[in-house]
VMD Tcl script that builds the backbone (N, CA, C; Angstrom):
set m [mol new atoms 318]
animate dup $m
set s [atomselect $m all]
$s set {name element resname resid chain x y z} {
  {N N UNK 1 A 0.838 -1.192 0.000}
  {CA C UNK 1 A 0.000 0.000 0.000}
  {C C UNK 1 A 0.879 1.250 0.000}
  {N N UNK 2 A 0.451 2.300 -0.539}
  {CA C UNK 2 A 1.282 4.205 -0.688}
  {C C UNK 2 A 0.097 4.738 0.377}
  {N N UNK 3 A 0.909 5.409 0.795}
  {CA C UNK 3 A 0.009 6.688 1.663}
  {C C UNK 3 A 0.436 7.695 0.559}
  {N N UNK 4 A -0.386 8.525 0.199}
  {CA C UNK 4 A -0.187 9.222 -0.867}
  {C C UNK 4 A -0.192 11.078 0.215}
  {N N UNK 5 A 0.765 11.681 -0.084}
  {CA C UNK 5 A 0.724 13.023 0.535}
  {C C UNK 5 A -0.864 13.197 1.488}
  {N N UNK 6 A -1.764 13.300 0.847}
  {CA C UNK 6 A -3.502 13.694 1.202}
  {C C UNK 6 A -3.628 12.650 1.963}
  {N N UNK 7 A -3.088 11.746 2.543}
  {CA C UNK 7 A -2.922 10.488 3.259}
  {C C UNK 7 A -4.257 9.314 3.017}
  {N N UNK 8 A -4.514 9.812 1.763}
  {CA C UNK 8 A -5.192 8.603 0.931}
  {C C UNK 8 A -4.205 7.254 1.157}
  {N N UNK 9 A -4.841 6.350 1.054}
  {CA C UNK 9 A -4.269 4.627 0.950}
  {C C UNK 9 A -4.718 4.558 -0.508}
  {N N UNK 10 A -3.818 3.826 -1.202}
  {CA C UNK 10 A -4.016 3.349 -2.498}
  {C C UNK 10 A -3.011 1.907 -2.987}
  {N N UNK 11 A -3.410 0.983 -3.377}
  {CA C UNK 11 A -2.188 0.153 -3.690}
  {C C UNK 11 A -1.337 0.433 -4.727}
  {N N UNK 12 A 0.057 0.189 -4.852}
  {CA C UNK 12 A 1.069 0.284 -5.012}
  {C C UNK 12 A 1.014 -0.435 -6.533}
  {N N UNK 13 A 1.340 0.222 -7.629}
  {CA C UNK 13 A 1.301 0.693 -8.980}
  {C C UNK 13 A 2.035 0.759 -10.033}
  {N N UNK 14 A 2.632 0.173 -9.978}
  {CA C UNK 14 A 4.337 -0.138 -10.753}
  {C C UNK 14 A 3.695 1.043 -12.279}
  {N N UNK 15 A 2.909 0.627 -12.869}
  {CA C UNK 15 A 2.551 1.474 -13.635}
  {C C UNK 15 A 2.599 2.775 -14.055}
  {N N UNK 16 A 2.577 3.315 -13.012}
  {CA C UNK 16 A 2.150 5.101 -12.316}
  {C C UNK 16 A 3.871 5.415 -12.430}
  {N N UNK 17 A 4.631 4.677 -11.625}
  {CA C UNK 17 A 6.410 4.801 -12.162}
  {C C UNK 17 A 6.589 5.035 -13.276}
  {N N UNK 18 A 6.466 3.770 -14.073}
  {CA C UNK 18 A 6.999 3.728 -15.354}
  {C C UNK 18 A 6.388 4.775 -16.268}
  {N N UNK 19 A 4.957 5.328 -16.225}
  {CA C UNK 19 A 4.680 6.499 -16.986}
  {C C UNK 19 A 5.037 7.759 -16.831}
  {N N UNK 20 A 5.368 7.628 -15.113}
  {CA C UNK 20 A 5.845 8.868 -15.185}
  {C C UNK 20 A 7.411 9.116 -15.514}
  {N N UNK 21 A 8.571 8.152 -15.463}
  {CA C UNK 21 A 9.887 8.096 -15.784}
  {C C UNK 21 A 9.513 8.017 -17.477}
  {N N UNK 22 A 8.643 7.362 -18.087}
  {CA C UNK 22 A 8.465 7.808 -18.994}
  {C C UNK 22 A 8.019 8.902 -19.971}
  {N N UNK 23 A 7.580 9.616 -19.417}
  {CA C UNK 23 A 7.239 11.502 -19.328}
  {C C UNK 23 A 8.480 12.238 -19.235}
  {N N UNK 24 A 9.272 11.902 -18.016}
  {CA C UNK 24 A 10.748 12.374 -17.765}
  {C C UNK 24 A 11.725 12.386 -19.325}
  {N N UNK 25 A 11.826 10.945 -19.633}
  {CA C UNK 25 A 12.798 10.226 -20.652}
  {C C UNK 25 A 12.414 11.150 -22.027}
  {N N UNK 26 A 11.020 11.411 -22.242}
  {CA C UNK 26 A 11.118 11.344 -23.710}
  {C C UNK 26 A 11.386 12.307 -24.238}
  {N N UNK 27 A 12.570 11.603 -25.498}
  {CA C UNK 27 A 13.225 12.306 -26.509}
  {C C UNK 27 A 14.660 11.837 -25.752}
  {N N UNK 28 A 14.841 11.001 -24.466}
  {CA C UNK 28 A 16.311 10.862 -24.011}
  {C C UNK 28 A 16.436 9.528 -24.661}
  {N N UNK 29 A 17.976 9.272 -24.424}
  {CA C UNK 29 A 18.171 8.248 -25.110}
  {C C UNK 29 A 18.015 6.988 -23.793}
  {N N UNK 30 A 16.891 6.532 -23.541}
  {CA C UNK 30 A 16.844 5.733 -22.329}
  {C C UNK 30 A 15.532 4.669 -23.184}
  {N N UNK 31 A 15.906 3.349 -23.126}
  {CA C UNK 31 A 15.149 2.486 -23.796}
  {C C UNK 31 A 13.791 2.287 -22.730}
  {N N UNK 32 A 12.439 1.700 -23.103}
  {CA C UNK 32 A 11.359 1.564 -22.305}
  {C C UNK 32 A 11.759 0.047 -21.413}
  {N N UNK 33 A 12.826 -0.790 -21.774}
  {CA C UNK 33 A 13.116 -1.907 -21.143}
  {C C UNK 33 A 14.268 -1.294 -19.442}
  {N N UNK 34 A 14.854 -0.001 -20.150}
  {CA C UNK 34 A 15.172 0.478 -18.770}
  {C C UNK 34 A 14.488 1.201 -18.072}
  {N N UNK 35 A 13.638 1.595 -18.486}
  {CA C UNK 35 A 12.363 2.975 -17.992}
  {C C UNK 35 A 11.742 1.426 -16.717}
  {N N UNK 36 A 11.490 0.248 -17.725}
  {CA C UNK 36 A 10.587 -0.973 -17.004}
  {C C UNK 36 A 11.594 -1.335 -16.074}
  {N N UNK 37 A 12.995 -1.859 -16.101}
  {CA C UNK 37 A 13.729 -2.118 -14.724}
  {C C UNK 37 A 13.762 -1.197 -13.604}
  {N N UNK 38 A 13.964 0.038 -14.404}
  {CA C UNK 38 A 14.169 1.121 -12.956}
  {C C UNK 38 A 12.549 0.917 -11.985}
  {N N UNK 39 A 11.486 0.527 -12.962}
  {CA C UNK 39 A 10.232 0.336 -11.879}
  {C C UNK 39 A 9.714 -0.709 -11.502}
  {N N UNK 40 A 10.336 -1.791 -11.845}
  {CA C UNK 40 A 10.805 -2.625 -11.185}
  {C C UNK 40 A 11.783 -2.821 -9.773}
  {N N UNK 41 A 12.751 -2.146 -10.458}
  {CA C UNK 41 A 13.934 -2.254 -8.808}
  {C C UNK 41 A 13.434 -1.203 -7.487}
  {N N UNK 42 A 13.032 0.095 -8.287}
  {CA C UNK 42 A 11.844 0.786 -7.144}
  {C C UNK 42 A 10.668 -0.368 -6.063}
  {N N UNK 43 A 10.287 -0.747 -7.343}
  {CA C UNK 43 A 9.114 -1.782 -6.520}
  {C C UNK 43 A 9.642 -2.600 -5.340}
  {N N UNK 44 A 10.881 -3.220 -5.743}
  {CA C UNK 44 A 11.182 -4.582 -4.973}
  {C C UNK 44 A 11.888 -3.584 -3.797}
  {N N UNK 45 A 12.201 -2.100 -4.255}
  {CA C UNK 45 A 12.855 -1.693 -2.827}
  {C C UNK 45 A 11.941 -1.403 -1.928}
  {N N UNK 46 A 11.223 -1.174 -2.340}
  {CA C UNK 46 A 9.966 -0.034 -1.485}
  {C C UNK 46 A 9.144 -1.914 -0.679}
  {N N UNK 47 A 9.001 -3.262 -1.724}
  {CA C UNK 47 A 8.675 -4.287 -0.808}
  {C C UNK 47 A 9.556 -4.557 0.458}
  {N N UNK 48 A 10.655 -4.188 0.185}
  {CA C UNK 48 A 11.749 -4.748 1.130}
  {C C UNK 48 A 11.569 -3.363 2.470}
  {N N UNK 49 A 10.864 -2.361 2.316}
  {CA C UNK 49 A 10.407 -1.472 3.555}
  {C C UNK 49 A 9.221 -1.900 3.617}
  {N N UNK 50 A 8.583 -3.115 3.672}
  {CA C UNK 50 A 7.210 -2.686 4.678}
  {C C UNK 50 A 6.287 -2.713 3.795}
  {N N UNK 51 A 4.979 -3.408 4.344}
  {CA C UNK 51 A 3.801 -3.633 3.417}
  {C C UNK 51 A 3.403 -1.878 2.948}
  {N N UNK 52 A 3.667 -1.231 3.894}
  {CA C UNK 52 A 3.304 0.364 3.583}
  {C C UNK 52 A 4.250 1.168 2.905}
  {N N UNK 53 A 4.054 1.799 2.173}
  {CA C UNK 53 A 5.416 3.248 2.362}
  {C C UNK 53 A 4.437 4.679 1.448}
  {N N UNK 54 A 5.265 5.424 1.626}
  {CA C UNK 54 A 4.462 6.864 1.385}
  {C C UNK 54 A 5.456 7.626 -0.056}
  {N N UNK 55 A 4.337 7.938 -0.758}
  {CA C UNK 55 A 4.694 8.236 -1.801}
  {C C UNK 55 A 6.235 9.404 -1.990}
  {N N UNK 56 A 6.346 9.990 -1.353}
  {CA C UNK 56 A 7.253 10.611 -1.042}
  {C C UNK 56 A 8.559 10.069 -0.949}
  {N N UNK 57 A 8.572 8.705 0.108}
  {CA C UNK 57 A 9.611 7.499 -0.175}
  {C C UNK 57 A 9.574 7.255 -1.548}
  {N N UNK 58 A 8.621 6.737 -2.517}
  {CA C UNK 58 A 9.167 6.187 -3.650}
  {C C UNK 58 A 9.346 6.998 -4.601}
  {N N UNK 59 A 8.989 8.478 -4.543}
  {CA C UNK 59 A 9.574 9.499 -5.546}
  {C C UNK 59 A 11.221 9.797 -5.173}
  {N N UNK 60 A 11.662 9.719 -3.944}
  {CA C UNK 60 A 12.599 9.623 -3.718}
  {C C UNK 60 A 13.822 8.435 -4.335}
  {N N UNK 61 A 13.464 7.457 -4.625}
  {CA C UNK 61 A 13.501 6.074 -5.129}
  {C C UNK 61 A 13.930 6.406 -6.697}
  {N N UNK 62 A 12.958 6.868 -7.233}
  {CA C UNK 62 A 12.740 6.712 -8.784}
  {C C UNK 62 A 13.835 8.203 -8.920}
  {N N UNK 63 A 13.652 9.483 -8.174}
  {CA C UNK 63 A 14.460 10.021 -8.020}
  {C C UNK 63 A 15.998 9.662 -8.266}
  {N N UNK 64 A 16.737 8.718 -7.421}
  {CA C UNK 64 A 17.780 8.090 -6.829}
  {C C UNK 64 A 18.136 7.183 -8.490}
  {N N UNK 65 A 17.213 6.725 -8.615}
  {CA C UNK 65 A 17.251 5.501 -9.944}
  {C C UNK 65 A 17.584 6.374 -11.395}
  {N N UNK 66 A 16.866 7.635 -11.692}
  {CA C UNK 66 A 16.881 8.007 -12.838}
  {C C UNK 66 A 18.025 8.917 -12.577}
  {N N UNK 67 A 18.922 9.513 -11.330}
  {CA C UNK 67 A 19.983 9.923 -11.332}
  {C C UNK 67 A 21.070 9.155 -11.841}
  {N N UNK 68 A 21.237 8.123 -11.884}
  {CA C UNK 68 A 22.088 7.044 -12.256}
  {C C UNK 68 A 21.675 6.218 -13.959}
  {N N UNK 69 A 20.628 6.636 -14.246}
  {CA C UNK 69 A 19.797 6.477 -15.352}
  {C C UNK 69 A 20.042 7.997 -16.771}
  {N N UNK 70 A 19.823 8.852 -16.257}
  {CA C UNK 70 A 19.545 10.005 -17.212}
  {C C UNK 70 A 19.821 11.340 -16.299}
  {N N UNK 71 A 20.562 11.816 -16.132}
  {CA C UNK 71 A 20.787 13.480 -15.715}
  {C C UNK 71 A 19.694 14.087 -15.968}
  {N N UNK 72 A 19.291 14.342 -17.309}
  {CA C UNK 72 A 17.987 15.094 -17.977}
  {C C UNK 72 A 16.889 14.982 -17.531}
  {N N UNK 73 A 16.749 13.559 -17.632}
  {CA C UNK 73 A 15.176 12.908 -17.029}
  {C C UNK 73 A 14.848 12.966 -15.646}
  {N N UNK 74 A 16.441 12.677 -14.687}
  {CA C UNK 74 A 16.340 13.330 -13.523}
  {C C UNK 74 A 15.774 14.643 -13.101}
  {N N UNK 75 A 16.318 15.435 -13.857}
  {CA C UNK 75 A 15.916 16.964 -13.978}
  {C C UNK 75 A 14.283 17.199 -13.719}
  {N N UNK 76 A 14.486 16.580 -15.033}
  {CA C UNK 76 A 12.528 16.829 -15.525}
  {C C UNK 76 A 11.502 16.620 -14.706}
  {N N UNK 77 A 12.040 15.017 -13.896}
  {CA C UNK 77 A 10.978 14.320 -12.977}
  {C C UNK 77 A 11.384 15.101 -11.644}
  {N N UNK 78 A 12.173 15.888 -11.398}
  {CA C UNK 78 A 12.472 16.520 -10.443}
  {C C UNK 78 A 11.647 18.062 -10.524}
  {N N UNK 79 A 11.536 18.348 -11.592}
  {CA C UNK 79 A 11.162 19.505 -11.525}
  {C C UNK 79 A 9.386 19.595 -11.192}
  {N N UNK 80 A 9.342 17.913 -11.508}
  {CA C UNK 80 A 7.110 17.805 -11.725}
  {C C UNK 80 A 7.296 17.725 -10.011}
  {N N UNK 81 A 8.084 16.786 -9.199}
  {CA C UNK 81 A 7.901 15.893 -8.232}
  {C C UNK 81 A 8.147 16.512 -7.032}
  {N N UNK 82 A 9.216 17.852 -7.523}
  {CA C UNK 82 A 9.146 18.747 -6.260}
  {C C UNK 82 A 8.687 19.887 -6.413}
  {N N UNK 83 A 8.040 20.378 -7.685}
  {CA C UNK 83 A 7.018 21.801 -8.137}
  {C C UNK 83 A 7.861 22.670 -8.401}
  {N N UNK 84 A 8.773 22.231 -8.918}
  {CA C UNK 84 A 10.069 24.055 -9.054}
  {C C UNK 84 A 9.273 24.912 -9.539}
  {N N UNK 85 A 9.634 25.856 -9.121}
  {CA C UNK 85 A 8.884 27.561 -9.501}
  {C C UNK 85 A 9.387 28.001 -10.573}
  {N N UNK 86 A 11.025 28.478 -10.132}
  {CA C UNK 86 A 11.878 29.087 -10.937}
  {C C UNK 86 A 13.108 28.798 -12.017}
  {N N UNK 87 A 13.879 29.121 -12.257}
  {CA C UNK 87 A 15.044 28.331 -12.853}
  {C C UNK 87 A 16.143 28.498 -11.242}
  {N N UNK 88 A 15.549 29.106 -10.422}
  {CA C UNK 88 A 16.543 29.011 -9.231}
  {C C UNK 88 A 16.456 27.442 -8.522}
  {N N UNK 89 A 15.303 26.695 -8.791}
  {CA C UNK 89 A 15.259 25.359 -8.444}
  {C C UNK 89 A 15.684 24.534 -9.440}
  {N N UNK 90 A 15.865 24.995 -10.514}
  {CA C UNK 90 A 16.695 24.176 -11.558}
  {C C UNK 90 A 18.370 24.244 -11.081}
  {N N UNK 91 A 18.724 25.370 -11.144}
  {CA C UNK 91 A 20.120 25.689 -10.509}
  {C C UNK 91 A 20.247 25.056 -9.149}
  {N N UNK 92 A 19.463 24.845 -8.557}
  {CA C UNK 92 A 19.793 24.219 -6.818}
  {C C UNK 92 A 20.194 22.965 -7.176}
  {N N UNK 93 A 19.450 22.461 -7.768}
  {CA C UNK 93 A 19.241 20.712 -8.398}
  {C C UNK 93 A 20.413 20.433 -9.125}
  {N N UNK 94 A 20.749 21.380 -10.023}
  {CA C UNK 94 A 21.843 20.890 -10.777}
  {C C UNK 94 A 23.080 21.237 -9.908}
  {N N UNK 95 A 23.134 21.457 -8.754}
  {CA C UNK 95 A 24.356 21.781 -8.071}
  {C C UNK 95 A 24.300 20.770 -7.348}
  {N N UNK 96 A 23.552 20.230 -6.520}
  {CA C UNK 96 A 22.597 18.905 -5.850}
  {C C UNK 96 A 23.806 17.388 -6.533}
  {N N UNK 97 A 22.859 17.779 -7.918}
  {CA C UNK 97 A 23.171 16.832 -8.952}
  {C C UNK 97 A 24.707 17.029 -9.298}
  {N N UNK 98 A 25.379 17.312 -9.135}
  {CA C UNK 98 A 26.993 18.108 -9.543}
  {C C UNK 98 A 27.590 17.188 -8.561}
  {N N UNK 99 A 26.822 17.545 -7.039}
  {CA C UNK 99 A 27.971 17.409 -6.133}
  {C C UNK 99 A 27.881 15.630 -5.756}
  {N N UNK 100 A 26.688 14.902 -6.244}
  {CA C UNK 100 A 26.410 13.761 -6.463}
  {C C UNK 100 A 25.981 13.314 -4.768}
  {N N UNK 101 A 25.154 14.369 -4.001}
  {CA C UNK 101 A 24.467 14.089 -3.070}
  {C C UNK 101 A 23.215 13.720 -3.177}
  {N N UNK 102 A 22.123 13.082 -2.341}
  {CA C UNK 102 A 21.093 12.246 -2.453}
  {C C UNK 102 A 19.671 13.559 -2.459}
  {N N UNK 103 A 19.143 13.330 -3.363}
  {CA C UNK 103 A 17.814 13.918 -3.682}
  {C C UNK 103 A 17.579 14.627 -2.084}
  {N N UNK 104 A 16.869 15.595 -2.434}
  {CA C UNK 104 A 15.945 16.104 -0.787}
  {C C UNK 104 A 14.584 15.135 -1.207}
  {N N UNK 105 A 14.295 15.157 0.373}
  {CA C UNK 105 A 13.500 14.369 0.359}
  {C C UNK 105 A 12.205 15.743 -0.142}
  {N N UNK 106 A 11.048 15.619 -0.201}
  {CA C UNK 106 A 9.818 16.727 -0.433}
  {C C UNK 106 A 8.704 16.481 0.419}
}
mol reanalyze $m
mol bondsrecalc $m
mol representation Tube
mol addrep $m
């Protein structure tokens, strides 16, 4: 199960990943067979915490995955997942991303 921010319960969606890393990707050079592992290996991490976890954990996750996956796509899904305003949250991120420290959590 996700506790979703609004602390809705909803079950857990492998789907909802992969479209959205796939939103991130496109036009990158990242195949849909890696778009499908990265939400995959999300899944099996987020099983290995607990019948529960909160969406926030697994944006963090897919976060973590597409850093090591795509810089760009990182970007992108970073920019939906934590609401950047400005290009000053683009610049935070890419310094974030530079110094090869772990996502903020949101």
């Amino acid at each position: 199960m996700v506790t979703k921010r609004s602390g809705q319960r909803v079950p857990f969606d492998r789907a909802k990943i992969v479209a959205g890393v796939r939103a991130a990707a496109k036009g990158r050079p990242v195949t849909a067979e890696e778009l499908e592992n990265l939400a995959i290996d999300v899944e099996d991490a987020m099983r290995l915490d607990g019948p529960e976890v909160t969406s926030a954990h697994i944006g963090v996750a897919v976060l973590d995955a597409l850093r090591h996956l795509d810089e760009v796509a990182y970007l992108r899904f970073a920019s939906v997942y934590k609401g950047f305003d400005d290009a000053a949250d683009f610049e935070r991120e890419l310094t974030l991303l530079a110094k090869g420290t772990a996502p903020k959590q949101h």
